[in-house]
TIMARVO-14018 format. One record per residue: y, z, x of N, C-alpha, C in turn; residue in three letters. Coordinates in nm, 2 decimals. Each point is the difference from the previous one (the first is absolute). Example, Ala and Ser with C-alpha at 12.3 -4.5 7.8 and 13.67 -1.06 7.14 Angstrom:
<atoms>
n.v|n.w|n.u|ca.v|ca.w|ca.u|c.v|c.w|c.u|code
-0.57|0.78|1.32|0.12|0.00|-0.09|0.12|0.00|0.09|ALA
0.11|-0.07|-0.04|0.11|0.00|0.09|0.11|0.08|-0.08|SER
</atoms>
This chain:
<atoms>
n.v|n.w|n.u|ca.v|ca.w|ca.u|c.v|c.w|c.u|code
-0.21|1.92|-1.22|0.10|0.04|0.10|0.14|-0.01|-0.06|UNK
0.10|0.10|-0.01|0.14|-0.02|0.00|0.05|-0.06|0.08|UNK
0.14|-0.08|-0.05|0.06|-0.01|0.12|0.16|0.02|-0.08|UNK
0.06|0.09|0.12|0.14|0.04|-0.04|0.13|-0.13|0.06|UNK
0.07|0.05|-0.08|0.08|-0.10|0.04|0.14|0.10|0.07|UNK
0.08|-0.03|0.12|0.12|0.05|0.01|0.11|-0.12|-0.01|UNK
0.12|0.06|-0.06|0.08|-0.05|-0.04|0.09|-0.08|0.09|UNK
0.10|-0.07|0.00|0.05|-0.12|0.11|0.08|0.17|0.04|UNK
0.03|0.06|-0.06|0.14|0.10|0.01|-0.08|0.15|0.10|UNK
-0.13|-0.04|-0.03|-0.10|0.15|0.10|0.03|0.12|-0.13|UNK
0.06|0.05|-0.07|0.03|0.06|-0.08|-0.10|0.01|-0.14|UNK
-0.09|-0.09|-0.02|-0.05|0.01|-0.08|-0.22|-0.02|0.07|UNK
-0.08|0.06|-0.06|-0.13|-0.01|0.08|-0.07|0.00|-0.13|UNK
-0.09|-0.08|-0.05|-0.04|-0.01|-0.17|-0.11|-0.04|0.00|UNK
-0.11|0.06|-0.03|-0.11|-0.04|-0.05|-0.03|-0.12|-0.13|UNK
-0.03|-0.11|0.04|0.09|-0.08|-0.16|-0.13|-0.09|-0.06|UNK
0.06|0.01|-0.13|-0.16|-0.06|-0.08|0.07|-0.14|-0.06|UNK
0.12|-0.01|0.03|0.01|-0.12|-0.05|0.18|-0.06|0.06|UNK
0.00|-0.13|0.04|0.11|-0.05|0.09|0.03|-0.10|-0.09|UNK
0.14|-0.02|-0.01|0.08|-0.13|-0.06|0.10|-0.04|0.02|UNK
0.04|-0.13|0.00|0.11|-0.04|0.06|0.10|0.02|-0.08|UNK
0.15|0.05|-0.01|0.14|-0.05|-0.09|0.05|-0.05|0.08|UNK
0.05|-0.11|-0.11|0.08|-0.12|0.06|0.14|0.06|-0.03|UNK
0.09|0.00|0.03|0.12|0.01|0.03|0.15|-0.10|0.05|UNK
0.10|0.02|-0.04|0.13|-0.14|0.04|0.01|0.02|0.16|UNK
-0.08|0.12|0.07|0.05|-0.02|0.12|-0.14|-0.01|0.07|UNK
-0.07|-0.01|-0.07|-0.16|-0.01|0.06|-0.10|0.01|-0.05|UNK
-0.12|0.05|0.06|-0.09|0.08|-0.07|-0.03|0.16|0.10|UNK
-0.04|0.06|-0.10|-0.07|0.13|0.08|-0.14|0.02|-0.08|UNK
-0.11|0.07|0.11|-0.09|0.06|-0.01|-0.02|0.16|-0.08|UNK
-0.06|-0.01|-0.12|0.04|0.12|-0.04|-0.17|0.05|-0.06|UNK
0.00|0.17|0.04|-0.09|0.05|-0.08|-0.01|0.02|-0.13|UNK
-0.09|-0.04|-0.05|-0.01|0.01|-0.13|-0.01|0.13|-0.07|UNK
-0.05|0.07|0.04|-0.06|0.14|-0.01|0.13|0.07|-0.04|UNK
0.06|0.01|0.10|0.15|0.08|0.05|0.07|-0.03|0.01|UNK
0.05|-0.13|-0.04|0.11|-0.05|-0.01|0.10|-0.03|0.13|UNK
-0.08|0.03|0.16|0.08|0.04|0.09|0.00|-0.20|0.04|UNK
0.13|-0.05|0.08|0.05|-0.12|0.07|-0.11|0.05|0.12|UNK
-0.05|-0.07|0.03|-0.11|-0.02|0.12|0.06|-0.13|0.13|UNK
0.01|-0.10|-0.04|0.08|-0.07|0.07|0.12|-0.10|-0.08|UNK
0.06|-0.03|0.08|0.15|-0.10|-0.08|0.03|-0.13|0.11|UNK
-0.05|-0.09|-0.05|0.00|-0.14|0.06|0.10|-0.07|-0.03|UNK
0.05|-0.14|0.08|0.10|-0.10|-0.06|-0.04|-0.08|-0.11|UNK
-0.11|-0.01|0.06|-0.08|-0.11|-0.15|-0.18|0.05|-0.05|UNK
-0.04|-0.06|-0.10|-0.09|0.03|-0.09|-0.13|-0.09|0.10|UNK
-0.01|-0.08|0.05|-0.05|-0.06|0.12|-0.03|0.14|0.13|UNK
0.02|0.04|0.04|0.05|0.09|0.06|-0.08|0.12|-0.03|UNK
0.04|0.06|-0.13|-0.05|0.10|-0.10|-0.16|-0.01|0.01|UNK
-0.04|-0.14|-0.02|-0.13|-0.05|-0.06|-0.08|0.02|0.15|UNK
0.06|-0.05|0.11|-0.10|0.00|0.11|-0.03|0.11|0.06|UNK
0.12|0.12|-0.05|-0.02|0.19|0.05|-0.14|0.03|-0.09|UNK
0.03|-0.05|-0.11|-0.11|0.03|-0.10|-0.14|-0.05|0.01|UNK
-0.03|-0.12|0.05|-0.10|-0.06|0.04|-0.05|0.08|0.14|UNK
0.11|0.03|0.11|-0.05|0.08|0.10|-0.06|0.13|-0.07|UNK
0.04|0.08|-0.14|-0.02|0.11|-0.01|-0.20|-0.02|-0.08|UNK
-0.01|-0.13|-0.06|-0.13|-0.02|-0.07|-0.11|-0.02|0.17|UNK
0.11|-0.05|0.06|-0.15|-0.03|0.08|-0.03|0.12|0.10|UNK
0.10|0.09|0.04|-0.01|0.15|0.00|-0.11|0.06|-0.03|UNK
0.01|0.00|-0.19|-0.10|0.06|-0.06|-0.14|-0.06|0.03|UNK
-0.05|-0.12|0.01|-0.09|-0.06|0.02|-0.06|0.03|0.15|UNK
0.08|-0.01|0.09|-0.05|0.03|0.15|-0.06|0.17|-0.02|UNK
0.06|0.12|-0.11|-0.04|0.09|0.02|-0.12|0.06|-0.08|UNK
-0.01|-0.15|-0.06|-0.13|0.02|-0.12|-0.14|-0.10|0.09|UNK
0.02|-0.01|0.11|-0.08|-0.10|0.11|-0.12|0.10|0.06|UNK
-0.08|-0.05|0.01|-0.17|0.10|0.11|0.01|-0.10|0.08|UNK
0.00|0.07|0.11|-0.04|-0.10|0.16|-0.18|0.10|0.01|UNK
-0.07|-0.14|0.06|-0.17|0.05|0.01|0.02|-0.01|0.20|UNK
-0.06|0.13|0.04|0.00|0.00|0.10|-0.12|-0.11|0.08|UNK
-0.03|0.02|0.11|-0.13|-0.07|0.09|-0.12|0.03|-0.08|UNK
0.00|0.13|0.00|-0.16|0.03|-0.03|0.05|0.02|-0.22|UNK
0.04|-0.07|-0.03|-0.02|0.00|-0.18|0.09|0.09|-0.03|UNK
0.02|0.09|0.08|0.07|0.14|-0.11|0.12|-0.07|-0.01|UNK
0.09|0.06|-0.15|0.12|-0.05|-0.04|0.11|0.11|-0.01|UNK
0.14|-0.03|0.08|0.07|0.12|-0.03|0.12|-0.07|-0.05|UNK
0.07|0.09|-0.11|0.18|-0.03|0.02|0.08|-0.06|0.08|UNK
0.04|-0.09|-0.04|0.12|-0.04|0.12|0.15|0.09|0.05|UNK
-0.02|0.04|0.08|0.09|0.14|0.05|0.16|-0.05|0.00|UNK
0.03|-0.07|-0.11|0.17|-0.05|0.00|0.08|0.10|-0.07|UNK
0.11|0.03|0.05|0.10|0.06|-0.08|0.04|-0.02|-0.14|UNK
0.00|0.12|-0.06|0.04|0.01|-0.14|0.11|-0.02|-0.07|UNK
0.12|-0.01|0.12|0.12|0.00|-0.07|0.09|-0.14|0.06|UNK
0.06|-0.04|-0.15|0.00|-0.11|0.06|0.17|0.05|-0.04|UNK
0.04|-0.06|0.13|0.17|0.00|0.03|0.08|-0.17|-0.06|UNK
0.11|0.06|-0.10|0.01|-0.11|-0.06|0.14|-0.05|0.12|UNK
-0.01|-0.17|0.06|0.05|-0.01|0.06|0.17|-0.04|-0.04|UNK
0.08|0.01|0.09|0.14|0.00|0.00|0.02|-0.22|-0.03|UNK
0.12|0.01|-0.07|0.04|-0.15|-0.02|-0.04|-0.09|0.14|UNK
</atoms>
């Protein structure tokens, strides 16, 4: 399963294969690696790390099988795009 990311700014919508933090004098930001695009811009690197941790366990809830009553297993029907949140 993908999961897209949208940007703090809505302006950006990115399919991404790889997230990293830069540190910065005025913070940190969230940035794609791929594209080089600012994804989110935080006060601190604390901050950065816990957007980022929300974004791993994201991927994990979307890589999850729920087993119905009777055995059968389906997808878990969560949204794909994860909205990077504001300061």
């Amino acid at each position: 399963m993908d999961l897209w990311v949208r940007s703090q700014d809505k302006m950006v919508l990115t399919r991404n294969v790889g997230i990293r933090i830069v540190l910065e004098q005025e913070g940190a930001s969230v940035v794609d690696e791929t594209n080089d695009y600012i994804l989110g811009m935080y006060n601190t690197e604390k901050r950065a790390l816990e957007v980022l941790n929300e974004i791993h366990q994201r991927l994990i809830d979307l890589q999850t099988i729920e087993y119905t009553r009777d055995y059968r297993f389906t997808k878990r029907n969560l949204d794909c795009v994860y909205e990077m949140p504001k300061e």
